[in-house]
C-alpha positions in Angstrom: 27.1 26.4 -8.3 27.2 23.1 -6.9 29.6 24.0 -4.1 27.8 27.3 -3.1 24.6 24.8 -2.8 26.5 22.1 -0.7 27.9 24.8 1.4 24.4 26.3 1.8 22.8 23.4 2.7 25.4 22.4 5.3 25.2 25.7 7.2 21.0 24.9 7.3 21.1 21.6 8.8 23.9 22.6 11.5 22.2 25.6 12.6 18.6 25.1 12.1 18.3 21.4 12.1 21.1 20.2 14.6 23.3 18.4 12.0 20.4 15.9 11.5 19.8 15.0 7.5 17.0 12.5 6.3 16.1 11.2 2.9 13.6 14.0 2.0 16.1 16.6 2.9 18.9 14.9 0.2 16.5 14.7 -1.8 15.5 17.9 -2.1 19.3 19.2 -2.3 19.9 16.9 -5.3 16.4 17.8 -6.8 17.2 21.8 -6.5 21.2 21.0 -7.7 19.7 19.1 -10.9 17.3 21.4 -11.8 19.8 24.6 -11.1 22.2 22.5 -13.5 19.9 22.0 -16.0 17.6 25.4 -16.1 19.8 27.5 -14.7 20.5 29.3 -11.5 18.0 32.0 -12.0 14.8 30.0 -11.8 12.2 31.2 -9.7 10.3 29.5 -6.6 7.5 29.2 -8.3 9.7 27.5 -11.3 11.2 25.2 -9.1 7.6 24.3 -7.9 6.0 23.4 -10.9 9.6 21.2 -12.1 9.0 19.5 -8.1 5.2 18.6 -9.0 6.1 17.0 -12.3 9.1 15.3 -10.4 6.2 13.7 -8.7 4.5 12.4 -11.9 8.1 11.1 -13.3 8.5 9.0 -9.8 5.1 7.4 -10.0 5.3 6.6 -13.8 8.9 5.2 -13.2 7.5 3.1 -10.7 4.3 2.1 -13.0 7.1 1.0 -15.5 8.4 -1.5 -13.6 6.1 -2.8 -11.5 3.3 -3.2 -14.3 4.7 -5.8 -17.4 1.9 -4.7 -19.4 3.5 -1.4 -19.8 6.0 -2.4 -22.6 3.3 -3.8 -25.0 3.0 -1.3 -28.0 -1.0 -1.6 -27.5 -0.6 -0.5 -23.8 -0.4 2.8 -25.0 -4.3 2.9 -26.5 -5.5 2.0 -23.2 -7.3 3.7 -21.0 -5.5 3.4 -17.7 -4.1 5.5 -14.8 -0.6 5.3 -16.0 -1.3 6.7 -19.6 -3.4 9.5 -18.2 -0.5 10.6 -15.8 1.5 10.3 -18.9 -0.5 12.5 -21.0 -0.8 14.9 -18.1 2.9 14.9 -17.5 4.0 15.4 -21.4 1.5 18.1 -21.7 2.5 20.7 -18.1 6.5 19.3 -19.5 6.1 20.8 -23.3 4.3 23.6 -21.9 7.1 24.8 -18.7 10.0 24.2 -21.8 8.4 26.3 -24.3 8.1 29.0 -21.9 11.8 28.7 -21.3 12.7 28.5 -24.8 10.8 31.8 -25.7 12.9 33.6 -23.2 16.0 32.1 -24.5 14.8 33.8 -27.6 14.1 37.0 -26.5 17.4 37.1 -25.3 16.7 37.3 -21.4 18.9 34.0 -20.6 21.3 35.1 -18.1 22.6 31.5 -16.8 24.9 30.7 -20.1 26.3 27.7 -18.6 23.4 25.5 -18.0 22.2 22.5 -19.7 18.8 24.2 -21.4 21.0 27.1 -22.5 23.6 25.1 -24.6 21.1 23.1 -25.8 18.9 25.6 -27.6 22.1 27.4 -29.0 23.2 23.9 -30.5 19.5 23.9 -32.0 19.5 27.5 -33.4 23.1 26.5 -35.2 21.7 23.1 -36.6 17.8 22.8 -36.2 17.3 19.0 -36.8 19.5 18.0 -34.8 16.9 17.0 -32.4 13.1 16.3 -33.0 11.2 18.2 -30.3 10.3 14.6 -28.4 14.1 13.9 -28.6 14.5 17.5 -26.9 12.3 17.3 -24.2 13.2 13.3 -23.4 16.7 14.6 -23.3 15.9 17.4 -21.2 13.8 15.4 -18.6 16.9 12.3 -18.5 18.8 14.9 -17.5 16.8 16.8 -14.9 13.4 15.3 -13.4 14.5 11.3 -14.4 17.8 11.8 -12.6 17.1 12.8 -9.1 16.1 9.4 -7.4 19.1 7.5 -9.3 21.6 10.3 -8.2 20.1 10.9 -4.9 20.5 7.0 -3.7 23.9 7.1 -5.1 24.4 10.4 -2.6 22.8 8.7 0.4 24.3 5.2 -0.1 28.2 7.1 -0.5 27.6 8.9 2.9 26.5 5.5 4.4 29.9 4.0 3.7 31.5 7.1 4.9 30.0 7.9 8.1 30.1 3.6 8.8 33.3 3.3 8.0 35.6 5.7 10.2 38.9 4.8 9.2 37.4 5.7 5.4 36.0 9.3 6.4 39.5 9.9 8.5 42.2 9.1 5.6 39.2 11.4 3.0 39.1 13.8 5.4 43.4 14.2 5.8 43.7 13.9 1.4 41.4 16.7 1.4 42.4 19.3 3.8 46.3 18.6 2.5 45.1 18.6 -1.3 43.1 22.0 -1.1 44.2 24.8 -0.8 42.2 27.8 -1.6 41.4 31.3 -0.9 37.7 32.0 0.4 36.5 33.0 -2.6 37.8 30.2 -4.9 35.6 27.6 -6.4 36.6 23.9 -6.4 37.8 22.8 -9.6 37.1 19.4 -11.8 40.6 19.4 -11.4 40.8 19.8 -7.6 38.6 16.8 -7.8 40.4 14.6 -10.4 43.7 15.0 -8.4 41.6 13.4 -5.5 42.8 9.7 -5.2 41.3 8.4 -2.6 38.2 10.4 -2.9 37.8 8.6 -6.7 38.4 4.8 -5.5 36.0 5.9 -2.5 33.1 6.9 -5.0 34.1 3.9 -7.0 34.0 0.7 -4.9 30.6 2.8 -3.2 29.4 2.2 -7.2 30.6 -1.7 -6.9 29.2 -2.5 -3.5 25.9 -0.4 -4.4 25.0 0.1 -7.8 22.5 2.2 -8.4 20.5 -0.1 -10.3 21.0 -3.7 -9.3 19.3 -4.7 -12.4 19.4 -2.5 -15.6 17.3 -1.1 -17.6 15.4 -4.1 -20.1 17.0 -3.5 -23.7 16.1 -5.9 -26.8 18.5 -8.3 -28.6 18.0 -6.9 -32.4 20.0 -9.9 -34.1 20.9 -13.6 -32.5 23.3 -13.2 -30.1 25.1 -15.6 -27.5 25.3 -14.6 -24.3 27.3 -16.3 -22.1 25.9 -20.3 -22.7 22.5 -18.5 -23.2 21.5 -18.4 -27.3 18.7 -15.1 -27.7 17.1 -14.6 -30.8 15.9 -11.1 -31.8 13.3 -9.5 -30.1 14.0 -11.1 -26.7 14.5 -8.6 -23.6 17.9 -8.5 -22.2 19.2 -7.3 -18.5 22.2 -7.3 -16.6 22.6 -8.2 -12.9 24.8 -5.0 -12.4 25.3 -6.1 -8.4 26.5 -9.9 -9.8 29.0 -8.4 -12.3 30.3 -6.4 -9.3 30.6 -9.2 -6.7 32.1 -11.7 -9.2 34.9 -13.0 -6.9 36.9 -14.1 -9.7 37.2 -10.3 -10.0 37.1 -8.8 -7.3 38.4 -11.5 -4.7 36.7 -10.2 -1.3 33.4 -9.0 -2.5 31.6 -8.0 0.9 33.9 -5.8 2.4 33.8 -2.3 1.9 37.3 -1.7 0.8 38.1 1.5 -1.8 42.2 -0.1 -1.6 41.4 -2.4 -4.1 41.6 0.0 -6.7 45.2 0.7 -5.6 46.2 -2.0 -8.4 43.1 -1.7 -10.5 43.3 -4.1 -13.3 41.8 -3.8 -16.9 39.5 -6.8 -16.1 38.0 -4.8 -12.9 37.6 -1.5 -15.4 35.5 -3.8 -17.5 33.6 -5.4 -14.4 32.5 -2.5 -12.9 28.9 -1.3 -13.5 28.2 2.1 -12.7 25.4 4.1 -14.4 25.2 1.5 -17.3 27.9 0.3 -19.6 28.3 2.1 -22.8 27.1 4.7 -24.8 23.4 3.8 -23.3 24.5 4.5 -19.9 22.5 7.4 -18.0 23.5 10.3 -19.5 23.3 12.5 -16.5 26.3 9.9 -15.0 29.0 12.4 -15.3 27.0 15.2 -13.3 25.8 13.0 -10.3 29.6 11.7 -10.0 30.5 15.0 -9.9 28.0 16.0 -7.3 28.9 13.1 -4.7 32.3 14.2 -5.2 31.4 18.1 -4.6 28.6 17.3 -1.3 31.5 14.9 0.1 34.9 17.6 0.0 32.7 20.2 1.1 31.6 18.3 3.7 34.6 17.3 5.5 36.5 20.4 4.8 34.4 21.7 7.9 32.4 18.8 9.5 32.4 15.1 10.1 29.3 12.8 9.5 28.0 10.1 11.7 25.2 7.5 11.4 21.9 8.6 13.8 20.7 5.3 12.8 21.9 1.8 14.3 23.1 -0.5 12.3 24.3 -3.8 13.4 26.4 -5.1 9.6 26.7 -3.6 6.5 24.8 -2.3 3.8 23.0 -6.0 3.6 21.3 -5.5 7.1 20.0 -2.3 6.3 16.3 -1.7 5.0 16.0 0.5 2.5 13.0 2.5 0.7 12.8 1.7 -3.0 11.9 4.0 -5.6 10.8 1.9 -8.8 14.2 0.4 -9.6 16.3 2.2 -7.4 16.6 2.0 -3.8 17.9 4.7 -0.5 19.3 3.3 2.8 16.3 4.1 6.0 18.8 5.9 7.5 19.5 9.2 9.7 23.1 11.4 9.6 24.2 13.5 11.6 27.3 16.4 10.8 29.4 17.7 13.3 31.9 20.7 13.1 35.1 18.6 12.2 37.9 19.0 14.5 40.8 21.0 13.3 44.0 20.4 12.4 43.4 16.9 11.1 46.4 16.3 8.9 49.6 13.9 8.7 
């Protein structure tokens, strides 16, 4: 599904939008990708509508989350304020579009099997508690609505590097036209993808130099706990400076350039240094689908095209300005793809 939507969306912006791709245009391709991944890839337009209007409520309630400190204060919640009514708003039109999936899961007129919703419900019809129903539909909405901004600035920021860094997009572009070889009608394969070296230490040091949250998500210490020469005593809120931990030097050595040859002779210490979608089990649990996306958008793409910046930039990442969406943030910047030349191999 992924690769049929890539390849769709390629073909629209060469031929009806000159090659040129913006921010709202990734967006909506990862938006449509998540939500195809989730509900399936029969959903209607007027499905995909109502799940893009309540995309809007999640990305202003993020955003309330972090920019407002009064927010995590169990009292907050009795208050009458704008935030709580856009919650209440949101959790009601969110129950209300998954019920109306889940009654045609039971009447047996499912036809995507492979999607997200799918598995889950047949999980729930083997072993009913296994979730509350506000455990279903928080997992449901991490995975669809909750994911798009954090997998669409890792997108954007990964074609940045590429289309910057030349050298980069030619050696990707030679490993994939020699590592894939297909007919026309086969589908590229997790394993395709695995087998992909220099596409994996690509998306990796993209995740070191640009994490896609430079600080994480506030969790509480729930004994006494030394961290580093800082003592915390229950209760206190804890965060990691993800883009520290990835531009420790003692690590990494050379932290500012943009090199994915590093990994070459990764070490355990750099495994355990890099921070990604979170570190353990509490990492964003839609990780392994938005790696797999970048992956997908980025072979399809230079099987047939190349991708430039539109947009000038005089440095690195570091000089460009970006747009942030409550904790996350997307380069303000233009591409443009190009049919590739062919026969680029060695």
């Amino acid at each position: 599904m992924m690769e049929q939507e890539c390849k769709q969306y390629l073909n629209q912006m060469v031929q009806h939008k000159q090659g040129f791709i913006r921010m709202a245009d990734l967006i909506q391709l990862t938006f449509k990708i998540l939500m195809k991944f989730t509900y399936g890839r029969d959903m209607t337009a007027d499905e995909l509508q109502e799940l893009l209007d309540l995309r809007a409520l999640v990305e202003s309630l993020i955003g309330d989350t972090f920019s407002n400190p009064f927010v995590k204060f169990p009292l907050y919640k009795y208050m009458r304020t704008s935030t709580n009514r856009k919650l209440a708003q949101f959790e009601k039109r969110w129950l209300l579009f998954n019920k109306r999936r889940q009654e045609r899961f039971a009447k047996g007129k499912f036809r995507d099997t492979s999607c997200v919703f799918y598995k889950l419900q047949q999980t729930l019809a083997k072993n009913p508690g296994a979730l509350s129903e506000d455990e279903f539909e928080q997992t449901l909405e991490e995975a669809s609505l909750a994911n798009v901004d954090i997998t669409c600035g890792a997108v954007a920021w990964l074609l940045f590097h590429v289309a910057l860094h030349k050298d980069v997009q030619k050696n990707l572009t030679v490993e994939v036209k020699n590592s894939i070889s297909r007919g026309l009608s086969e589908p590229l394969s997790l394993e395709t993808l695995t087998k992909l070296d220099l596409l994996g230490k690509v998306v990796k040091e993209l995740a070191r130099k640009r994490p896609v949250m430079v600080i994480s998500t506030p969790e509480y210490v729930t004994c006494p706990m030394v961290i580093g020469n800082f003592q915390s005593p229950p209760g206190v809120e804890v965060s990691v400076d993800n883009s520290a931990v990835n531009s420790n030097t003692g690590v990494w050595g050379d932290t500012e350039t943009f090199n994915p040859r590093r990994f070459d002779d990764e070490t355990p210490n750099m495994r355990k240094s890099l921070c990604r979608f979170g570190i353990g089990p509490r990492r964003c649990m839609g990780y392994r689908v938005a790696d797999t996306f970048m992956k997908v958008l980025l072979v399809t793409l230079l099987e047939n095209y190349s991708v430039a910046l539109e947009t000038d930039v005089t440095g690195d990442d570091d000089s460009v300005p970006v747009q942030k969406v409550g904790p996350f943030c997307f380069p303000c910047v233009d591409f443009k793809v190009q049919v590739a030349q062919k026969n680029v191999t060695s």
